[in-house]
C-alpha positions as CSV (number, residue, x, y, z in Angstrom):
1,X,40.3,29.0,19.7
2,X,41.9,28.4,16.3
3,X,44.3,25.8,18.0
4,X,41.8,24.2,19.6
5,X,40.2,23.3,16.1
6,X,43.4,22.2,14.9
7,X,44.2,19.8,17.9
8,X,40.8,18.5,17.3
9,X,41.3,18.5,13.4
10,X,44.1,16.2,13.7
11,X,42.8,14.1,15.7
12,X,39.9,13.9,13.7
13,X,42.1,13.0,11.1
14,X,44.6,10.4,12.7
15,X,41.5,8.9,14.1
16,X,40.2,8.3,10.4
17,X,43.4,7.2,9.3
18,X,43.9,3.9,12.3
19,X,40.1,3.6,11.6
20,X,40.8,3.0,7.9
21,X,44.5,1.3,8.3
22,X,42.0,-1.4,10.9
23,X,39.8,-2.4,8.0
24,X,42.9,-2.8,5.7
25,X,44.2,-5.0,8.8
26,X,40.7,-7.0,8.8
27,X,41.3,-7.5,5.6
28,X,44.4,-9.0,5.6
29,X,43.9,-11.1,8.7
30,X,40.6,-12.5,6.5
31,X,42.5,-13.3,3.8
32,X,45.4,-15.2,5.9
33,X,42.7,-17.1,8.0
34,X,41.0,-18.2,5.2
35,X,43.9,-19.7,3.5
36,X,45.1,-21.4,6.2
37,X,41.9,-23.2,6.5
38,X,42.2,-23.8,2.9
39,X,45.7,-26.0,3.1
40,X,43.9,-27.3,6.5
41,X,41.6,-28.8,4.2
42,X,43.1,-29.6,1.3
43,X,45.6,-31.6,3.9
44,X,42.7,-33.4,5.4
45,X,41.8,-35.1,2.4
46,X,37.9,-33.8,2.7
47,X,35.4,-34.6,-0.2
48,X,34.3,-32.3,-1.9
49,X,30.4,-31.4,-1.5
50,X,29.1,-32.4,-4.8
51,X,30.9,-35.6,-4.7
52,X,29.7,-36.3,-1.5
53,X,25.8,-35.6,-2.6
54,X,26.5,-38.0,-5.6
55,X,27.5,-41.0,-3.6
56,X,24.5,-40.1,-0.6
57,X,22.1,-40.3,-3.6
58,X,23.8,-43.8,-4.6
59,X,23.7,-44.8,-1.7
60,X,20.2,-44.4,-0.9
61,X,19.0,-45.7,-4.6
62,X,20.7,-49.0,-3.2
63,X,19.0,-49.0,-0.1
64,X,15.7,-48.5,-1.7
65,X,16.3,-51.5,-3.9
66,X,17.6,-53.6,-0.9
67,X,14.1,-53.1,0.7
68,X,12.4,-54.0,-2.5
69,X,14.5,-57.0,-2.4
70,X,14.0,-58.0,1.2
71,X,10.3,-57.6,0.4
72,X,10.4,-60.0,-2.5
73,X,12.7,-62.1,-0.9
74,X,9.9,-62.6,2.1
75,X,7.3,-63.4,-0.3
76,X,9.4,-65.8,-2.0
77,X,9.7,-67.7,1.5
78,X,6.3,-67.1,2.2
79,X,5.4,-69.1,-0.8
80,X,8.2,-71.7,-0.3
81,X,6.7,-72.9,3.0
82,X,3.3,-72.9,1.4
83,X,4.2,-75.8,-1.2
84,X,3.2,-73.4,-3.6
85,X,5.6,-74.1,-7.0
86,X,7.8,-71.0,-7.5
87,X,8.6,-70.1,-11.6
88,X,12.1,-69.5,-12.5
89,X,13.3,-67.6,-14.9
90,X,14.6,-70.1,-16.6
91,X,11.2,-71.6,-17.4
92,X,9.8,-68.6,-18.1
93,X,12.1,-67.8,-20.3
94,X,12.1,-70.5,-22.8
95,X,10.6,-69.6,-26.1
96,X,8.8,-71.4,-28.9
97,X,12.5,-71.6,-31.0
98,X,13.8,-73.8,-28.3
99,X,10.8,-75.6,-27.4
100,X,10.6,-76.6,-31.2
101,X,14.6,-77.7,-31.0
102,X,14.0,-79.9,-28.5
103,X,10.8,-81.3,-30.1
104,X,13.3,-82.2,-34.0
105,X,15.0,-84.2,-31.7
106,X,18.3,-82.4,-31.5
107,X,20.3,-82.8,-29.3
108,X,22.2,-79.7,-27.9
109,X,26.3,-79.8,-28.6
110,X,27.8,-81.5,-25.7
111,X,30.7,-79.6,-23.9
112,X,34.1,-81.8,-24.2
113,X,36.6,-81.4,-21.7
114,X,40.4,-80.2,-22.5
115,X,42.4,-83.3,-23.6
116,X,45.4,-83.2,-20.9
117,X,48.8,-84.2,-22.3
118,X,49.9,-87.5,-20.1
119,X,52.3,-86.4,-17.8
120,X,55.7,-88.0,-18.7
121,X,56.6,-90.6,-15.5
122,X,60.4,-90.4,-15.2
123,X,61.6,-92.9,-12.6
124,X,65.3,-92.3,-11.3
């Protein structure tokens, strides 16, 4: 009987040994597999996630302004083929300083174009 318990014993024992060598193979295989994937990506040139949650949130700040725009931009037209007068921001914008300029009767600085040297004619 005793060599009965010492077949079994050793088998007991060289099936816990390939049971444990298996995870230390797992392991391993994790490890390779994962860096490979790794240099697969790094090769493929893929953004990283934080990057690419920064430019969806750009993205979508624009296209929230574009529809405010569009919106504006149809009441704008709306009002254009009304005959109702639109105000520019340039009229609106005038204040009492440059009101009161042009009321002194000054005259703003008028631009003057570059003097050009005459180009020299030579005749052969």
């Amino acid at each position: 009987m005793q060599t009965r318990n010492r077949i079994l014993d050793d088998l007991a024992k060289v099936a816990g040994g390939a049971v444990s060598t298996l995870a230390g193979i797992k392991g391993e295989v994790d490890t390779l597999i994962r860096q490979q994937l790794e240099r697969l990506m790094a090769q493929m040139d893929a953004v990283p996630r934080d990057e690419f949650e920064a430019v969806k949130a750009v993205a979508s700040k624009a296209r929230a302004e574009q529809e405010k725009l569009e919106i504006r931009l149809t009441r704008i037209e709306a009002r254009l083929a009304k005959g109702a007068p639109l105000k520019t921001a340039r009229k609106a914008g005038k204040t009492a300083s440059t009101k009161g300029k042009a009321a002194a009767g000054k005259k703003p600085a008028a631009k003057t174009a570059p003097k050009r040297k005459a180009a020299a004619k030579t005749t052969p």
